[in-house]
N, C-alpha and C positions, 0 to 999 in steps of 0.2 A: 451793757445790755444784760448781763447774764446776771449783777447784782438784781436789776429791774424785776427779772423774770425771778426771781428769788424771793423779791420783797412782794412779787403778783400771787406770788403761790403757785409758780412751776414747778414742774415735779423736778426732781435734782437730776434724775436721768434725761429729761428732756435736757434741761442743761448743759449736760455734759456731753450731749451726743451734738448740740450746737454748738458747743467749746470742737469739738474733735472737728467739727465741718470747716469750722471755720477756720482752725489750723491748717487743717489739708487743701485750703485755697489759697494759703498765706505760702505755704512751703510749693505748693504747682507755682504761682506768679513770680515767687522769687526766683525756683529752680526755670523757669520759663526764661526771666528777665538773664539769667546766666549765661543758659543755652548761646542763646543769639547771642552775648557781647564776647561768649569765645569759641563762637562756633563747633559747639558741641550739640549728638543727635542722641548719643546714649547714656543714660544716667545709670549710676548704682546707686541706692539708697543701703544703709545699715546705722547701726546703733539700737541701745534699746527701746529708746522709744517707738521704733517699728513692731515692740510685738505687740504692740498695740493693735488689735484684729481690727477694732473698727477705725484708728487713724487712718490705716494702711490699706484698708477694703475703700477706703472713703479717697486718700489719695491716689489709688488705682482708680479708680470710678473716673477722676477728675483729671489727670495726669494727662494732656494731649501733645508734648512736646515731643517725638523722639519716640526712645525703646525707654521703658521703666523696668531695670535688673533689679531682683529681690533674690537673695541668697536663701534658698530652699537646703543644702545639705549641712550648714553650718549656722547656730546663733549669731543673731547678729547683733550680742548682745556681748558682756565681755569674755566666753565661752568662744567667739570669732575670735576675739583679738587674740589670747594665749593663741587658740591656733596659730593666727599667723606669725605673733612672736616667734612660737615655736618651732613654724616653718626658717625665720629669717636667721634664727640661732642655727641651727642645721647645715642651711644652707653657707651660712661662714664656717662652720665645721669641718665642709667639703675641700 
C-alpha cells in the first residue's frame, strides 16, 4: 500500500504517518494476542523506537488491553539500559 500511495503521489508524510498507524495496530494485536495467552493486565513498553512521539501517541490512542507503562524519568532508549546495567553492576557490588 504505501509503495501504491507513492507511485499515486502521496505526500511522504501521509505515508509515514500510515506506516506508524499501522505499526501501532500490529504491535496492540500482537501485545493483545500476549495478554490473554499469559495472563498478563500490565505491559511495559521501552526501546528506542518508542521515542517515536507519533508511534507512541498512536499506540496509546489504540492500546485497550490492561494498563500501558511508559517510563517518563529514564530513556528508553539505550541511555535506560546503561542505567539499569548500572543499577545490576551495583547491586552485585553490594
Amino acid at each position: 500500500q504505501i509503495m501504491d500511495g507513492y507511485s499515486q503521489g502521496e505526500s511522504v508524510s501521509s505515508l509515514a504517518a500510515s506506516f506508524h498507524k499501522t505499526l501501532a495496530i500490529a504491535i496492540c494485536e500482537v501485545g493483545a494476542d500476549l495478554c490473554e495467552r499469559y495472563g498478563i493486565d500490565d505491559v511495559c513498553i521501552g526501546g528506542g523506537v518508542f521515542q517515536n512521539r507519533r508511534l507512541l501517541a498512536s499506540l496509546q490512542h489504540k492500546w485497550h488491553h490492561g494498563t500501558l507503562y511508559i517510563n517518563k524519568k529514564v530513556p528508553c532508549n539505550d541511555g535506560g539500559l546503561s542505567l539499569g546495567q548500572l543499577w545490576i553492576a551495583h547491586q552485585k557490588n553490594i
